[in-house]
C-alpha positions as CSV (number, residue, x, y, z in Angstrom):
1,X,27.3,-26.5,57.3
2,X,27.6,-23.3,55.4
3,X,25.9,-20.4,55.9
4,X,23.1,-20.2,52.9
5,X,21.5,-17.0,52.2
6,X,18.8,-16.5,50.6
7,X,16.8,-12.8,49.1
8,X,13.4,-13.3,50.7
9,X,12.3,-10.2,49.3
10,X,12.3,-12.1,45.6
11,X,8.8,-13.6,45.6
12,X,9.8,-15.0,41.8
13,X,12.8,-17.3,43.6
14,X,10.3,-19.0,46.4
15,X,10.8,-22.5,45.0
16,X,14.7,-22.2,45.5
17,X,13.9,-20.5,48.6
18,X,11.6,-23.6,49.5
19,X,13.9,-26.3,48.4
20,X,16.5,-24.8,50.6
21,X,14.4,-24.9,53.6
22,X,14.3,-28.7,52.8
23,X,17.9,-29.1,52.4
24,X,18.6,-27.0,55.7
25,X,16.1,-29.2,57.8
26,X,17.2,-32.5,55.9
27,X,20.5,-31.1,57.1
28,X,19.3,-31.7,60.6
29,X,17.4,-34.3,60.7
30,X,20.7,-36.5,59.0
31,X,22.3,-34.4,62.2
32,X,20.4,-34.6,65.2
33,X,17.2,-36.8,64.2
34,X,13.6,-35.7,62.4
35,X,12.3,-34.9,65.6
36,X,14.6,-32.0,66.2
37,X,13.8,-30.1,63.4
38,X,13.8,-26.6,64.5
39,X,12.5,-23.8,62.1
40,X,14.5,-21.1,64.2
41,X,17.1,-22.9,63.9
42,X,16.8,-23.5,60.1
43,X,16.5,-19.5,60.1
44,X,19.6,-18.7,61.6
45,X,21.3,-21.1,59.1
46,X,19.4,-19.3,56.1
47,X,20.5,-16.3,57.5
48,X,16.9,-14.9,57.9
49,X,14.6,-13.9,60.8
50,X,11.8,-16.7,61.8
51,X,9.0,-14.5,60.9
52,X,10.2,-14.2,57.0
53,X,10.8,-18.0,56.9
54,X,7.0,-18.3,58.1
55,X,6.4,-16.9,55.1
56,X,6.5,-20.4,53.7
57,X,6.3,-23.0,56.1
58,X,3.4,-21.5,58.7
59,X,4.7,-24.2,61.6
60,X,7.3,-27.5,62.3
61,X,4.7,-29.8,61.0
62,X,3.8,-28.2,57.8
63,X,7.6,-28.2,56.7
64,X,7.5,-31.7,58.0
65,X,4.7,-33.0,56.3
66,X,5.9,-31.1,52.5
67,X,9.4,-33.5,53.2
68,X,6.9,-36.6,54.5
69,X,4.9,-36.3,50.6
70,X,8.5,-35.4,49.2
71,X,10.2,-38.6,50.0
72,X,6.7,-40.7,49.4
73,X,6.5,-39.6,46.2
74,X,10.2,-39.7,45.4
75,X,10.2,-43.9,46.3
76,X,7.5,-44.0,44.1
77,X,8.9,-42.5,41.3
78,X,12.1,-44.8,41.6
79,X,9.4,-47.9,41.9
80,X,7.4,-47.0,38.7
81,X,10.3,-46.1,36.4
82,X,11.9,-49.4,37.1
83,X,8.7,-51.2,36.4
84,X,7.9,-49.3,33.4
85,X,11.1,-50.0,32.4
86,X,10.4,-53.8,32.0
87,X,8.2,-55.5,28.9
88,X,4.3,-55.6,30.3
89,X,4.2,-59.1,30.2
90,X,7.5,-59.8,32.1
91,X,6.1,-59.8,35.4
92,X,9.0,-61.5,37.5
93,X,11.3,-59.1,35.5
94,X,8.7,-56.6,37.1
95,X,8.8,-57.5,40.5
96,X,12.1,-57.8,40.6
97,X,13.2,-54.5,39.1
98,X,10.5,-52.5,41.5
99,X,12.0,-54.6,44.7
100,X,15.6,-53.1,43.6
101,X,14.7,-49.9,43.1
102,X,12.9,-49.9,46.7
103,X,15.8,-50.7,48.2
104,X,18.5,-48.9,46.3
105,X,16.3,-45.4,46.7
106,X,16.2,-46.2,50.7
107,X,19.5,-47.1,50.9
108,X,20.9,-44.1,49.2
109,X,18.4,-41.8,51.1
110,X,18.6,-43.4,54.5
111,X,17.5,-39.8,56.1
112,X,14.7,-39.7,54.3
113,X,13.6,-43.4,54.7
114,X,13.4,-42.9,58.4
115,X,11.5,-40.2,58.5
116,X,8.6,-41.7,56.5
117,X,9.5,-44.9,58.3
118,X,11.2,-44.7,61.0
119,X,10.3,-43.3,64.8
120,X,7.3,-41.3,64.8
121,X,8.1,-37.8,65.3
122,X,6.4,-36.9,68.9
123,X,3.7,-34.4,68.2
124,X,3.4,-34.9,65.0
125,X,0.1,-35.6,63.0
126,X,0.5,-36.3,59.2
127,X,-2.6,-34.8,57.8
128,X,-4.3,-37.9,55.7
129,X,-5.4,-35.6,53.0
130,X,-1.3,-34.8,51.6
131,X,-0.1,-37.7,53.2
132,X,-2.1,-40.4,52.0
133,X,-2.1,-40.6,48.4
134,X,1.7,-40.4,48.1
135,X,2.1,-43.3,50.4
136,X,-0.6,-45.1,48.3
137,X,1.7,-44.5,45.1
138,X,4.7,-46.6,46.6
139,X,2.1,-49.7,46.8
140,X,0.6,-49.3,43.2
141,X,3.1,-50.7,41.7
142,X,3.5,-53.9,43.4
143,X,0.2,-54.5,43.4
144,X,-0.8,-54.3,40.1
145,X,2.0,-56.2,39.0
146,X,0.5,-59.0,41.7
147,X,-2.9,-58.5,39.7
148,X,-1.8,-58.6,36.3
149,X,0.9,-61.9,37.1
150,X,-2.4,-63.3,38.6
151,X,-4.7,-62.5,35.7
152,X,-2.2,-64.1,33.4
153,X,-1.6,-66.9,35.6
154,X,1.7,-66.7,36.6
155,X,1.4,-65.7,40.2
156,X,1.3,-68.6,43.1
157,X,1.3,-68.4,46.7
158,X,1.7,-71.1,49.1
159,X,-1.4,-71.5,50.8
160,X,-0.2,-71.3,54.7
161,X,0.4,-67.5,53.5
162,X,-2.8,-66.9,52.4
163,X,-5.2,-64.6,54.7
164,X,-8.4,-66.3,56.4
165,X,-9.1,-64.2,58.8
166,X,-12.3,-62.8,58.6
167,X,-11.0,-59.6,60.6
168,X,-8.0,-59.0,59.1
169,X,-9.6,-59.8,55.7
170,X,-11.8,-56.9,56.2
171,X,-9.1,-54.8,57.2
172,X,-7.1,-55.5,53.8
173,X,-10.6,-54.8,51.5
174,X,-10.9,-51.5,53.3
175,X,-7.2,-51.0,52.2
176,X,-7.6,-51.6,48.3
177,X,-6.5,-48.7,45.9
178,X,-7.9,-49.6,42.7
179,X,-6.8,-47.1,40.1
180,X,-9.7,-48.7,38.2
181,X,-8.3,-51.8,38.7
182,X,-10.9,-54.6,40.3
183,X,-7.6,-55.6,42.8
184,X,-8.8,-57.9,46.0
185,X,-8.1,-58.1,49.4
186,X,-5.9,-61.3,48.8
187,X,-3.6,-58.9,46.1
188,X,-3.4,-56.4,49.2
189,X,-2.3,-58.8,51.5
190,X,0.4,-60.3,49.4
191,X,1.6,-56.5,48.2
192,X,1.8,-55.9,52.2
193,X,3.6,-58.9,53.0
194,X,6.3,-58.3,50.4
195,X,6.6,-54.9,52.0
196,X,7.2,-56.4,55.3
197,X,9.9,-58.6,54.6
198,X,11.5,-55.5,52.2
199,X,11.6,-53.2,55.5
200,X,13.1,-55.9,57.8
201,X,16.2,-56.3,55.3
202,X,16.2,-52.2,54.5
203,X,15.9,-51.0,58.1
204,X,18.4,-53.4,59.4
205,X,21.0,-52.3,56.7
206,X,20.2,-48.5,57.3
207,X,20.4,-48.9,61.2
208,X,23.3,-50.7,60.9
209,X,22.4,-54.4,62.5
210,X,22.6,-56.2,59.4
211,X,26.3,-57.1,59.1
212,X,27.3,-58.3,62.7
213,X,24.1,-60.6,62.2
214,X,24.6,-61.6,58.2
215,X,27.5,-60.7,57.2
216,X,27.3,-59.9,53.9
217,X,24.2,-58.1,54.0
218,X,24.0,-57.8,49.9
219,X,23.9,-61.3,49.5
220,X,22.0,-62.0,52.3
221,X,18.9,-59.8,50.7
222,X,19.2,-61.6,47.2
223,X,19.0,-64.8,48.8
224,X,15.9,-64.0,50.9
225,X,14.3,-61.9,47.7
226,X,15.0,-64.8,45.6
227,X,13.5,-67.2,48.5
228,X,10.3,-65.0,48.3
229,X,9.9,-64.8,44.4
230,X,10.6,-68.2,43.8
231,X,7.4,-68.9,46.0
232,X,5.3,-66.6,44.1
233,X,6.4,-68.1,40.7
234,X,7.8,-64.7,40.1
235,X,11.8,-65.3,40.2
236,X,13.4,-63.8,36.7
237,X,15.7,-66.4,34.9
238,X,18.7,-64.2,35.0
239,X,18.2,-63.5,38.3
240,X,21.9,-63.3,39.8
């Protein structure tokens, strides 16, 4: 990669200056995995001394977590616009847009998919407080578009997926984000089981499994995302 420098002396440039820390250590983590990140090393590509780049990222973990909240809040971004993008009261339309735009953003930013969900990086603590709300933002929309199809009556779900554990209820009530929106446990559970079956497919494809085992992996993920919209009553007409 080329040599980027970089005038640490201009305190008016530090957001270029920080946004090329990111690319340098994205850089390396597409290289040589997240958990090799190396500020040093980052440094020597920048073409400035460890103590000056300290001057924005005090350690590994805080440059780590500021690429964590990046990418979080990135996905969510892609997710909301292509909801948003839909009439209100489409909700399959909904589902379905948000579902694409989960996948296309992972697919065309496989480095930083696997860093917010891949291996955990050894050592590495996220701190709840940054961490947290960004990855709440990627499960908003999917589950108020649950609530709202439910509300109107539109959402179904067959009844062997439906949680009655007492245990694991709990677990999904303490997991609610509202947003001032009286969501359930049962909305939760069905937002987190749709985000199970969309990792499978997307981790697969990004590792690399997907075609010795599928084939065709495109058409293999619209046949099992119609499988699982049909069954919540939430599969567009013109779905293709």
């Amino acid at each position: 990669m080329a040599r980027i420098k970089v005038d640490t002396d201009d305190d008016g440039k530090r957001g270029a200056i920080v946004n090329r820390i990111k690319e340098v250590a994205r850089s390396q983590m597409r290289e040589v995995g997240s958990a090799s990140i190396s500020l040093r090393a980052i440094a020597r590509e920048l073409d400035i001394t460890a103590p000056a780049l300290y001057r924005y990222y005090p350690d590994r973990d805080a440059l780590i977590t500021d690429l964590i909240v990046d990418a979080f809040n990135a996905l969510a971004d892609a997710v909301e616009a292509a909801d948003q993008a839909q009439p209100p009261d489409h909700y399959a339309e909904r589902m379905y847009a948000a579902i694409h735009a989960y996948r296309t953003w992972a697919v065309e930013h496989p480095t930083d998919f696997l860093l917010i969900y891949g291996t955990p990086i050894p050592g590495y603590v996220a701190p709840r407080d940054q961490t947290v709300p960004a990855v709440q933002r990627t499960f908003v929309p999917f589950v108020r578009i649950l609530f709202e199809a439910d509300q109107a009556g539109v959402l179904t779900v067959p009844a062997e997926d439906e949680v009655d554990d007492p245990a694991m209820r709990a677990h999904f009530e303490a997991l609610v984000y509202t947003e001032g929106v009286p969501l359930s446990y049962w909305h939760m559970s069905i937002a987190i089981d749709v985000w199970h079956r969309l990792y499978g497919l997307i981790m697969l494809h990004i590792l690399a499994h997907s075609p010795a085992t599928v084939g065709d992996v495109e058409a293999y993920y619209r046949l099992k995302v119609r499988h699982m919209l049909k069954d919540m009553n939430l599969l567009p007409e013109n779905f293709e």
